[in-house]
Steps between C-alpha positions, in 0.01 A plus 500: 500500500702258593643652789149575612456130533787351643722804628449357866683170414782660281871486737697595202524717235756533223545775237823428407607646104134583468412798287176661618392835326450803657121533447469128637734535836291750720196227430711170548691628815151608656425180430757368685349623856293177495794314647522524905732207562807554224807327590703509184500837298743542168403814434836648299282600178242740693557828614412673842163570478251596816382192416825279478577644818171405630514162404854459667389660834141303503726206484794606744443212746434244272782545227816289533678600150435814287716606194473861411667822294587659187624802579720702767150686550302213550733360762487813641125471518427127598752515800281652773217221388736233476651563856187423639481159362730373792416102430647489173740241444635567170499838312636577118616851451577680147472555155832498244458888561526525867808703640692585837199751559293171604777388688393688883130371411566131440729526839206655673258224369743210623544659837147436590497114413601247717527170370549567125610175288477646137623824401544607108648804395483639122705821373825714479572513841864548559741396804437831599126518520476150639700526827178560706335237314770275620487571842134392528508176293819431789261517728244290349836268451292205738163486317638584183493206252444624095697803401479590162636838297429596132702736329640696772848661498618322775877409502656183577693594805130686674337146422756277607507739844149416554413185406716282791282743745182302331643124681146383444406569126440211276420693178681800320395609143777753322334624187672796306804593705814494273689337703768342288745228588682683766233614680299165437818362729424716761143465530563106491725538792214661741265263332730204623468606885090439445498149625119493520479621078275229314434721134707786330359674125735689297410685199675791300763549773804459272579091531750355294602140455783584740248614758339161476785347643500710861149432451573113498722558806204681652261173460807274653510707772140599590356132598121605515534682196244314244429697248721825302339632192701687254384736206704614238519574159762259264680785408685493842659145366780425259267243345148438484268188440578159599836573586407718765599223789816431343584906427426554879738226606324388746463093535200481743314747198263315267241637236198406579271649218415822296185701385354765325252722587323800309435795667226813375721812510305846395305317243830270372538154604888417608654161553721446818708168485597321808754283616460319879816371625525282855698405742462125545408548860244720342593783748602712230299621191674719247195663219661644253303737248591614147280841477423558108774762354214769423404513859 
């Protein structure tokens, strides 16, 4: 009913972690056709419907970003739709589940867009599977300005190949690539040859204290770099608590508070502690997490 009302003034819709039942969807996407002018679609939680892909191609000239997938399959499907949407700006691609099947069909929806500043890409792609994908964020390499990957398989040595191509990006998000400290070195390199970098977010890539070192090298030698945020659990430290700045041995680190927060999970509420540890420049922000030991 809603929609009904005010679908012609709606430019954005997000359904980001939202669980809609399968009696409810076919209703709620239909529902969704009321929109003609839709410039920002998250869309990761839906699958390819007629009438998903109906509400993407109703909306080809209009959208600018569009996040989409949760399969190989649905990749599969959405490509052809999404390929007509040349205007789009940014695109998010993936699921945790994705795979080097989806690798030719993300390569085929890149080809098509021509000044793409956002691209997002969830999954266990490999090196392997993501040389194509490669290729056409290269060639995007002077529009493209956020990149951002989340739990991929991607190596080290394939990132740090790619990311000096990208001379104009000014964010990169890692999130879920084991990394470790000797690949962290690596990646830091490339990331040093970025002159135009202004924000970096790590989480669950493997960071030790010692990688928080090259990573205070990194800040010293990227001047427009503002802002780094690190995420990592405590256990990665020989210490935890207050003497986290001194454990990390790091003058320039101060603590600079801690929290709590509860979280609902499967019915059982779960306390994550917190830690936040700056750089007095406040270009670096360390979070570090103590998960409960049951989770």
């Amino acid at each position: 009913r809603i929609l009904e009302t005010y679908g012609s003034q709606v430019g954005e819709v997000n359904l980001n972690d939202t669980d809609i039942d399968k009696d409810s969807t076919s209703t709620f996407v239909a529902s969704l056709q009321q929109i003609k002018q839709l410039k920002v679609a998250n869309l990761p939680t839906l699958r390819p419907s007629p009438d998903v892909i109906k509400l993407i191609r109703q909306n080809k000239n209009s959208l600018r970003y569009l996040d989409v997938g949760t399969s190989d399959e649905d990749i599969a499907t959405l490509a052809p739709c999404i390929q007509e949407c040349t205007r789009l700006t940014g695109i998010g691609i993936g699921h945790r589940s994705l795979t080097n099947t989806s690798a030719p069909a993300v390569a085929a929806i890149l080809s098509g867009l021509h000044q793409l500043h956002e691209f997002s890409l969830t999954g266990q792609i490999d090196d392997s599977g993501f040389a194509m994908v490669a290729m056409e964020l290269q060639r995007c390499s002077s529009s493209l300005l956020y990149l951002n990957f989340y739990w991929t398989r991607l190596s080290s040595s394939v990132l740090s190949s790619l990311l000096p191509s990208l001379d104009h990006l000014r964010r990169f998000t890692l999130i879920g690539n084991k990394l470790c400290d000797d690949g962290l070195r690596e990646l830091f390199g490339a990331l040093r040859k970025l002159k135009s970098l202004e924000k970096l977010q790590f989480f669950d890539i493997g960071v030790t204290w010692q990688s928080l070192k090259d990573l205070e090298q990194l800040l010293q030698d990227v001047g427009n770099l503002m802002l780094c945020r690190v995420v990592m659990e405590k256990s990665s430290f020989p210490a935890v608590g207050e003497d986290i700045a001194k454990t990390l041995n790091l003058s320039s680190m101060k603590c600079v508070g801690k929290t709590s927060c509860k979280v609902n999970m499967n019915g059982r509420t779960v306390t994550f502690r917190m830690l936040f540890v700056n750089s007095r420049s406040q270009r670096l922000r360390v979070v570090l997490f103590s998960p409960p030991s049951h989770s």
